[in-house]
C-alpha positions as semicolon CSV with decimal commas, in nm:
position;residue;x (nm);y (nm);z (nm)
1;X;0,000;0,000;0,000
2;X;0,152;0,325;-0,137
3;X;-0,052;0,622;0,055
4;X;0,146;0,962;-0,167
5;X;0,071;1,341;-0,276
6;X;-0,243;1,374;-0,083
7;X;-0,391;1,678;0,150
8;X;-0,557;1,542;0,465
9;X;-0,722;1,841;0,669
10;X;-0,902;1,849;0,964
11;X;-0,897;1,499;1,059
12;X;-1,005;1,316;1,370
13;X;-1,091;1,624;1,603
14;X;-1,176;1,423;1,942
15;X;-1,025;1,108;1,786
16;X;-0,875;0,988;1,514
17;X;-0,605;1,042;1,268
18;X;-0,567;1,163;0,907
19;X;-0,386;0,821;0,821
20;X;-0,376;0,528;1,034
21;X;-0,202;0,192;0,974
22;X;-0,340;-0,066;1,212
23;X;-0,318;-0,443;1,281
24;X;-0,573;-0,545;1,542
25;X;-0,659;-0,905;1,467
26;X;-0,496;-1,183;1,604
27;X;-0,190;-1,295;1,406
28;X;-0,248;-1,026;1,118
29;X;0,043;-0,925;0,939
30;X;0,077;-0,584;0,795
31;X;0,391;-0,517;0,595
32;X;0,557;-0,238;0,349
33;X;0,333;0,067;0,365
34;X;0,463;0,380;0,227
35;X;0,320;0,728;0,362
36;X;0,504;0,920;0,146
37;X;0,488;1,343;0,032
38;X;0,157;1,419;0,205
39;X;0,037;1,743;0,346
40;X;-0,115;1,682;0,685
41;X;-0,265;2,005;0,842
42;X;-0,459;2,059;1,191
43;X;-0,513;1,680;1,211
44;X;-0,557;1,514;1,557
45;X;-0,293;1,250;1,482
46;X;-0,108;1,276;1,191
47;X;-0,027;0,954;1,132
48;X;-0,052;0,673;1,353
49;X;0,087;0,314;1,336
50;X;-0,173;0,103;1,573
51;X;-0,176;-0,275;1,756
52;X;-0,492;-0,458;1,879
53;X;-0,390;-0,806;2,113
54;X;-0,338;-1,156;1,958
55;X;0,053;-1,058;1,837
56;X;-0,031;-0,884;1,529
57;X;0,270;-0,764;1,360
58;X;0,338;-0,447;1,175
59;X;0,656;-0,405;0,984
60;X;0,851;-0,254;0,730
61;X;0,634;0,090;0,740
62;X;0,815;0,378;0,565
63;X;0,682;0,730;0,664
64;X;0,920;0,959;0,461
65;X;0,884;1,331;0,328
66;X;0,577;1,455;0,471
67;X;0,465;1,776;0,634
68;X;0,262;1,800;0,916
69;X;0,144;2,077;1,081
70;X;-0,096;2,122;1,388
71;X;-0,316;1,870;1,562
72;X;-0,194;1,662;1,850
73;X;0,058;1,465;1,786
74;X;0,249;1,395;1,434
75;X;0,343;1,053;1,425
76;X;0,252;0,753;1,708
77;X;0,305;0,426;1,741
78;X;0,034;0,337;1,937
79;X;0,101;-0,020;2,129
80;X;-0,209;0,022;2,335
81;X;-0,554;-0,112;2,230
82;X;-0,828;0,086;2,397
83;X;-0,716;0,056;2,759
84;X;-0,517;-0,259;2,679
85;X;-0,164;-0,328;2,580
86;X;-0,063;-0,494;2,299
87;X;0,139;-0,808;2,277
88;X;0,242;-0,767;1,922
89;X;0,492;-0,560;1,736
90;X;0,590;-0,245;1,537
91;X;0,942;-0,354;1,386
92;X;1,182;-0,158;1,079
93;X;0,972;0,164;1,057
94;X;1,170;0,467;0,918
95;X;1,039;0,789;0,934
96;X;1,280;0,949;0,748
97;X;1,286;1,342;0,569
98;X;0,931;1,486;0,748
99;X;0,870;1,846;0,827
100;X;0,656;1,911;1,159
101;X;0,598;2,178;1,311
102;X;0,287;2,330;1,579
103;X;0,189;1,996;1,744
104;X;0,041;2,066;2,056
105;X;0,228;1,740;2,215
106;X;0,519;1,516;2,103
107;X;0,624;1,518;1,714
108;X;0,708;1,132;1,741
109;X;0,539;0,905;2,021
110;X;0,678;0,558;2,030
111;X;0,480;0,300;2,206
112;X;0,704;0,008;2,132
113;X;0,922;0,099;1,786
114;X;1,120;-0,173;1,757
115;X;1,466;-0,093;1,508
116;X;1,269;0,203;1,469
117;X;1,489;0,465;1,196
118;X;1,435;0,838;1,253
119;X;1,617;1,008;1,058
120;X;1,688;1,381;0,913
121;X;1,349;1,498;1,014
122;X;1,273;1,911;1,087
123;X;1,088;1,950;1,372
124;X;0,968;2,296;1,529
125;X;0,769;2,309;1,828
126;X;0,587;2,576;2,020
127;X;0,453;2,377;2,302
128;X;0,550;2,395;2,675
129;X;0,476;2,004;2,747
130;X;0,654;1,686;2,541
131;X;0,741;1,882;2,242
132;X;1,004;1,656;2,045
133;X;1,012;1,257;2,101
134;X;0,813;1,053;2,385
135;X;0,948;0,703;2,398
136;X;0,698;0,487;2,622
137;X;0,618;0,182;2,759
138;X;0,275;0,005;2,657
139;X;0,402;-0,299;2,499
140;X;0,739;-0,461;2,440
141;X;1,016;-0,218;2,500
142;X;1,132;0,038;2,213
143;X;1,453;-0,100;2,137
144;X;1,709;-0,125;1,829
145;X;1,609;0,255;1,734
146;X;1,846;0,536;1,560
147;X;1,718;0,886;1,614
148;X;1,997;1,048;1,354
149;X;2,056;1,389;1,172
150;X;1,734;1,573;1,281
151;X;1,664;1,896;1,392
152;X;1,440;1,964;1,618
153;X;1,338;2,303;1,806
154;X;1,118;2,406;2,089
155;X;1,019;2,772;2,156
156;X;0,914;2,690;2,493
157;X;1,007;2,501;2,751
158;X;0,932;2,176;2,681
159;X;1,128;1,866;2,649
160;X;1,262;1,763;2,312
161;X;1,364;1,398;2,389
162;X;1,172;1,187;2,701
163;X;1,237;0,773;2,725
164;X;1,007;0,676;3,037
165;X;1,186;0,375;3,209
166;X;0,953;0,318;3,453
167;X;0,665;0,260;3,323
168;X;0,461;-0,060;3,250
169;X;0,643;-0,236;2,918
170;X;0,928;-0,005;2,927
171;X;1,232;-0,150;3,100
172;X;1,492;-0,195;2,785
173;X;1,370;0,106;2,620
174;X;1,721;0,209;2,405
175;X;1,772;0,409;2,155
176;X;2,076;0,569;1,966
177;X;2,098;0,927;1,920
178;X;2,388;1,050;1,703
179;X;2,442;1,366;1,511
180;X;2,143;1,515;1,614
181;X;2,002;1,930;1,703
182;X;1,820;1,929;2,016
183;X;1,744;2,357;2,041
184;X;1,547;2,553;2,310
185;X;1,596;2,949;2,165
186;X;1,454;3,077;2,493
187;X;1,663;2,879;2,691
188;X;1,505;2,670;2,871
């Protein structure tokens, strides 16, 4: 599934996103989706990678050269279904070459982004809360991930980069972070 060149507005206000990728059955495989050159703009979730329970298994999922702007949160990898967690995986997605800027929350949540690639992504915040990348617990750890040559920039004083280690599914939460701009004008 190729999802390119398209303008998603105004999606999801309460709940929902403008593009969601989800495996919720048990054992379902979802593999090689490209989200690629969209315009996402004032969308609750941008685009959101989702898990029910059963070990579904989503994988390979490129998200590369889009701009988002507004709405809640830009890209998630949701590892929670409803109030459950998941027991399956999000493994080798790259989210590579996106412009985001005035989310209200984090650019990037990971729930569980296993070998996860983020890479030369612009992101501009305004936001006094989680402004950059939220790495949490809610299913198997996020390990194996590369956070490398991005930008990112908060006008406030949020936090650009939170990994939550004590929370439920989180222990072994890792990532590398190389080569990276982490940059709070006001400084704070």
């Amino acid at each position: 599934i190729t999802i390119a060149r398209n303008t998603f507005l105004n999606f999801g206000k309460g709940n929902g996103e403008a593009v969601g990728v989800w495996a919720t059955s048990p054992g379902e495989q979802v593999q090689g989706v490209v989200i690629k050159d969209n315009r996402m703009d004032q969308d609750m979730l941008g685009i959101e990678l989702g898990l029910g329970t059963g070990a579904p298994h989503l994988a390979g999922t490129q998200i590369i050269g889009n701009t988002i702007t507004g709405g809640e949160i830009a890209v998630t990898l949701n590892t929670t279904f409803g109030q459950t967690a998941s027991d399956g995986t999000i493994d080798g997605t790259v989210i590579e070459g996106n412009v985001i800027s005035g989310v209200q929350g984090p650019a990037m949540a990971l729930g569980s982004a296993l070998n996860t690639q983020i890479v030369n992504n612009v992101v501009h915040a305004d936001v006094a809360g989680i402004a950059g990348i939220y790495m949490a617990g809610g299913g198997p750890p996020s390990a194996g991930s590369t956070i490398e040559n991005d930008t990112f920039v908060n006008e406030q004083q949020g936090s650009l980069f939170v990994t939550v280690a004590n929370q439920s599914g989180a222990s072994g939460n890792n990532a590398i972070v190389r080569n990276s701009i982490f940059y709070s004008p006001s400084g704070h």
